[in-house]
C-alpha positions in Angstrom: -5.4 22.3 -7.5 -7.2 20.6 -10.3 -11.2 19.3 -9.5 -10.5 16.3 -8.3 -8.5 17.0 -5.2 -10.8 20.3 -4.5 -13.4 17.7 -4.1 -10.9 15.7 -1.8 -10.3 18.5 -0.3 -13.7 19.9 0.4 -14.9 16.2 1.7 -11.8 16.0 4.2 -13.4 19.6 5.4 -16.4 19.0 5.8 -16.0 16.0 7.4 -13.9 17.3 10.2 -15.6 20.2 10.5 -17.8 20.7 13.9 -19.5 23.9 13.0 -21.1 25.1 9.5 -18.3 26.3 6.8 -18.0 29.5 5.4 -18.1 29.5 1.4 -15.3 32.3 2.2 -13.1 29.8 4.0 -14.1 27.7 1.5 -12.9 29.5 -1.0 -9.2 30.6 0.7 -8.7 26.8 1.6 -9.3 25.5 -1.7 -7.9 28.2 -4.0 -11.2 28.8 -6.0 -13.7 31.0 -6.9 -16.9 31.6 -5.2 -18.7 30.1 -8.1 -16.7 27.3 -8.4 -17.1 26.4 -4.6 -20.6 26.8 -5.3 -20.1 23.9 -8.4 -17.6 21.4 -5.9 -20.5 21.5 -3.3 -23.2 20.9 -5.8 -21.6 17.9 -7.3 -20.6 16.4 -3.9 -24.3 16.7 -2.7 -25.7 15.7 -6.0 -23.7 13.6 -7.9 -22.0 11.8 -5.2 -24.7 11.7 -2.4 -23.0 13.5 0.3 -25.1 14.4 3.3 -24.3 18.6 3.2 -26.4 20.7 4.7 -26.6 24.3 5.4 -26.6 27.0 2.9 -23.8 29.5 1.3 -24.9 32.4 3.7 -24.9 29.9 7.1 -22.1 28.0 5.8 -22.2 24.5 5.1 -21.4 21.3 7.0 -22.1 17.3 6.6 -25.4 16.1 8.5 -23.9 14.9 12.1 -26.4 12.2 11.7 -25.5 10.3 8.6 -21.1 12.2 8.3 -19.8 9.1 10.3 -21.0 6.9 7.5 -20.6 8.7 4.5 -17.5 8.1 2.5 -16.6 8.9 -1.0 -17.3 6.2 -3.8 -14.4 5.0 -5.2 -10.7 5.5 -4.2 -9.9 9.1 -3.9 -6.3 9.9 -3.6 -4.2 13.5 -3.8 -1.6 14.2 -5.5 1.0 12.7 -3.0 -1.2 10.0 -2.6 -1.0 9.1 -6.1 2.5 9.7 -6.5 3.3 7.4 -3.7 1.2 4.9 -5.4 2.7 5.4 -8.3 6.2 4.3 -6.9 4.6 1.6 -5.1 3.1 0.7 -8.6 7.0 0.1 -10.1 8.5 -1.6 -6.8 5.4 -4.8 -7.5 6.6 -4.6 -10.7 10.0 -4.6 -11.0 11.0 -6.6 -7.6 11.1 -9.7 -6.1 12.7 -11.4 -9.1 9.0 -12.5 -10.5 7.9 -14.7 -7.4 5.3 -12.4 -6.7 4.2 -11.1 -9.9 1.7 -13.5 -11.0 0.1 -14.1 -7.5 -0.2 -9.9 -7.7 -1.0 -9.5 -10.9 -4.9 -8.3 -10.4 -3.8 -5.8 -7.5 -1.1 -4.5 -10.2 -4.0 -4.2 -12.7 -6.1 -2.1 -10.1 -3.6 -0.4 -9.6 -2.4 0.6 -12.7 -6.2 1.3 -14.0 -6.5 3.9 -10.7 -3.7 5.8 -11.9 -4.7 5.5 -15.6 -8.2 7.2 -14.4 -6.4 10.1 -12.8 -3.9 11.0 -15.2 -6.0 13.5 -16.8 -4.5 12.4 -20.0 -1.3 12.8 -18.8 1.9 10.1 -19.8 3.3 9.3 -16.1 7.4 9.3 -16.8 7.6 5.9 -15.4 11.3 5.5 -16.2 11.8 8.3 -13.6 11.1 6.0 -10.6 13.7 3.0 -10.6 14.2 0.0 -8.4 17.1 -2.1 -8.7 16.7 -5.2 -6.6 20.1 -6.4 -5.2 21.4 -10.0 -4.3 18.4 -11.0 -4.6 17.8 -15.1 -4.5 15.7 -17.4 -7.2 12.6 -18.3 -5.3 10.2 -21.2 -6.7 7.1 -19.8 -7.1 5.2 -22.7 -6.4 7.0 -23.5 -3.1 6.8 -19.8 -1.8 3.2 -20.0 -2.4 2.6 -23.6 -0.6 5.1 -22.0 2.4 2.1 -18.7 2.8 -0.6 -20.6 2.9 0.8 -22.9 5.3 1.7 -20.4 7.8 -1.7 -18.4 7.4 -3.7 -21.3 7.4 -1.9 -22.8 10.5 -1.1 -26.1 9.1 2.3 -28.4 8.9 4.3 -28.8 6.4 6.7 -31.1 4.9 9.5 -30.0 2.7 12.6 -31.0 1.1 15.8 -28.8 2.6 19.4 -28.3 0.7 21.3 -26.3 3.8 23.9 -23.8 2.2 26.3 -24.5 4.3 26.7 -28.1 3.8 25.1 -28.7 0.8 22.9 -31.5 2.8 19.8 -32.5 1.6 16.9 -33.5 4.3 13.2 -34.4 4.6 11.5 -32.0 7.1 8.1 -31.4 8.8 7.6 -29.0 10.5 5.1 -26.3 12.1 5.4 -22.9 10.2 5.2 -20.1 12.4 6.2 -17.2 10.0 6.9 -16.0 7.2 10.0 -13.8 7.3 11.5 -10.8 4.8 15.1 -9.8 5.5 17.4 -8.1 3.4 15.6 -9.0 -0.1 15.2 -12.7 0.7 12.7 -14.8 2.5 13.1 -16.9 5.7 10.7 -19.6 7.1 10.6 -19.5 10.9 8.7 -23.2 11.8 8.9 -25.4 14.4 11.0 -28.8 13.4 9.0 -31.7 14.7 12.0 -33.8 14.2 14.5 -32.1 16.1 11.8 -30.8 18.8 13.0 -27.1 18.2 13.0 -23.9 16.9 14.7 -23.7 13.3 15.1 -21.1 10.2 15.0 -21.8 6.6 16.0 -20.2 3.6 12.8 -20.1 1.6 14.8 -20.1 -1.8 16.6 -23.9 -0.2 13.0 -25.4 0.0 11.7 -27.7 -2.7 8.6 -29.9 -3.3 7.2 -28.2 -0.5 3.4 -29.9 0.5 0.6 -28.3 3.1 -0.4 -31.7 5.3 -3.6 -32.1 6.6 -2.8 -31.7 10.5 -3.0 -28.7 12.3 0.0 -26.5 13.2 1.9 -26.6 17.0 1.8 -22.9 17.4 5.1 -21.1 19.7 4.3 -18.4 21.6 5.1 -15.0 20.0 7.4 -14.0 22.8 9.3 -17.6 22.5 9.9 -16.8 18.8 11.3 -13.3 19.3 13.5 -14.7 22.0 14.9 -18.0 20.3 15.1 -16.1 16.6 14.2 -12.5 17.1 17.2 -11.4 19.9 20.2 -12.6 17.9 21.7 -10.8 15.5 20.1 -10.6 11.8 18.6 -13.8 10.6 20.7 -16.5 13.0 18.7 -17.9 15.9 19.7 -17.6 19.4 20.4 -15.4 21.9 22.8 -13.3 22.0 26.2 -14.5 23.2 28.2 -11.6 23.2 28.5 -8.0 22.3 30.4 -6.4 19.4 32.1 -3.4 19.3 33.2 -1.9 16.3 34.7 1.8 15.4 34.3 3.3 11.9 36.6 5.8 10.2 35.1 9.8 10.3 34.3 8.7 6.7 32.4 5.5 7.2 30.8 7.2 10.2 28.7 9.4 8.0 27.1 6.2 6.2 27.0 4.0 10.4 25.4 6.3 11.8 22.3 6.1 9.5 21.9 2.6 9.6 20.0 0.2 11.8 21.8 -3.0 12.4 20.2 -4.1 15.8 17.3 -3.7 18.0 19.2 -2.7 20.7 22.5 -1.2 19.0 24.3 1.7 20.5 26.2 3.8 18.9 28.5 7.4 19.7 30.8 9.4 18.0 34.0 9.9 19.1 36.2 12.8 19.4 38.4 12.0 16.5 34.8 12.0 13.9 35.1 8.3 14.4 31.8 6.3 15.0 31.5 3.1 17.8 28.7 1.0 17.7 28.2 -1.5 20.1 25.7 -4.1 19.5 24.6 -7.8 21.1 25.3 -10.6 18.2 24.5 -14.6 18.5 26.6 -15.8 15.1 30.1 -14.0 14.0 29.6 -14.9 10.4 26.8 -12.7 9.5 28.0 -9.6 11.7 31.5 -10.1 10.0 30.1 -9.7 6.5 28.9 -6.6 7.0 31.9 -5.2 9.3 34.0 -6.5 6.6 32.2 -4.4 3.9 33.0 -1.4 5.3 37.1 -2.9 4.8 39.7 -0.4 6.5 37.1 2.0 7.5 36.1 -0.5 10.3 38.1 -2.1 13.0 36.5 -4.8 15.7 37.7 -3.8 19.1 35.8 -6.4 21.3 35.3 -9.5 22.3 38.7 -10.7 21.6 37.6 -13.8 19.9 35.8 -11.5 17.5 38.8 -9.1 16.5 40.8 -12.9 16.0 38.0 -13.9 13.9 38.3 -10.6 11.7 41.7 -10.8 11.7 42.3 -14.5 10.1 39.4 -13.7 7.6 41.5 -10.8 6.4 44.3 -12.4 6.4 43.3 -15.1 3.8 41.6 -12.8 2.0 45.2 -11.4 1.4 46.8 -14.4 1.1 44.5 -15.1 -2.2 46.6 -12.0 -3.4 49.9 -12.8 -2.4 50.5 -15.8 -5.0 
């Protein structure tokens, strides 16, 4: 344990300490000598104004009176700490396909100069920690930015909308409620004054996007969750059915880590096979990912579901057959 985190370490002890501290536990807590206890509790008192009192022979302890409100200078982190920051420091920089970089930029900075301090002159092996975003969408910068502010600020907003699915492009207005982050790509949840209801768009299909000058028609929280938070992934609605699909022994090992509902539930068989059950609102999205798992996964229920999985398959073989 190098200086710095005995220091940590001695603050964290004191601090939670009721009674005096022995410079004997002291020592067998942080690893040290007696002399250079002696040294750690002289520079926290004098150098960085800690409230200790108490001598060696007593032991030592922060003032009750003043240990509620004493806190390092600085940002002190330990080693973990630091290494978690450290890894936190390459996901800002090397994700989200640049949309956030600039708008981040002076938190990187601070960041990168807090690890820079604590290096002890040490080179951090940055190419050891890797991120590798994937399927991620082109976001404009400026339109992300003006969808934020709208929803934190609580005003309306009027947007431009190209829908994927039929290519159609609309004029909207609408109340933002929030700002959502599902699988590496960013959905606006708003209320569409227009259509008088709840809708979700694909941040990355907004363009011109402006913040108007009227206030926001907030939704109740609980109305949100149930109109765009109970269906399956990001599709609104509630749920209309429930799927249930059974995974090869293989696939099972993968299945039964993953989370793909709030209320999924899942059991292995006696084979090794896997069946998750779980309440779905849209086929298309749930079939993507059933699909992905190819013959490891079969959909057993509803009917109209197994159908559905069945003709995609089929035309996916018939591109082969030619």
């Amino acid at each position: 344990m190098d200086r710095y985190e005995r220091i940590l370490s001695l603050h964290r002890i004191l601090g939670a300490a009721r009674y005096p501290v022995t410079v004997a536990r002291l020592q067998d807590e942080l690893g040290c000598s007696r002399a250079t206890v002696y040294r750690d509790v002289a520079f926290l008192r004098d150098a960085l104004m800690a409230p200790i009192v108490g001598d060696g022979e007593a032991g030592i302890r922060y003032d009750p009176e003043e240990s509620g409100r004493f806190e390092l200078p600085g940002l002190w982190l330990n080693s973990e700490e630091l290494h978690a920051l450290l890894a936190a420091q390459q996901l800002l920089s090397r994700s989200g396909g640049g949309v956030l970089s600039s708008a981040l930029a002076p938190l990187q900075s601070r960041i990168e100069k807090l690890l820079n301090e604590h290096a002890n002159g040490r080179q951090w092996p940055m190419e050891r920690v890797r991120v590798i975003p994937h399927r991620t969408r082109h976001l404009d910068e400026h339109a992300f930015r003006t969808v934020c502010s709208a929803v934190l600020e609580r005003r309306r907003l009027a947007f431009e909308y190209r829908a994927r699915s039929t290519d159609e492009k609309t004029r909207r207005t609408v109340s933002p409620q929030r700002i959502t982050h599902y699988r590496d790509n960013w959905y606006l949840d708003a209320w569409d004054h227009e259509r008088e209801g709840l809708r979700s768009f694909s941040v990355d299909r907004i363009a011109q996007a402006r913040a108007l000058g009227e206030a926001a028609v907030d939704v109740d929280e609980a109305e949100l969750d149930r109109h765009l938070g109970s269906g399956y992934g990001i599709f609104s609605g509630a749920p209309k059915d429930v799927a249930t699909i059974v995974f090869s022994a293989k696939a099972a090992r993968w299945v039964a880590d993953e989370h793909w509902h709030s209320q999924q539930q899942g059991r292995y068989l006696a084979d090794g096979r896997y069946e998750l059950r779980l309440p779905y609102s849209n086929a298309r999205e749930l079939l993507m990912d059933v699909l992905h798992y190819g013959s490891d996964a079969e959909v057993l229920e509803p009917p109209s579901l197994r159908e559905q999985a069945k003709a995609l398959l089929s035309l996916a073989l018939s591109k082969y057959e030619r």
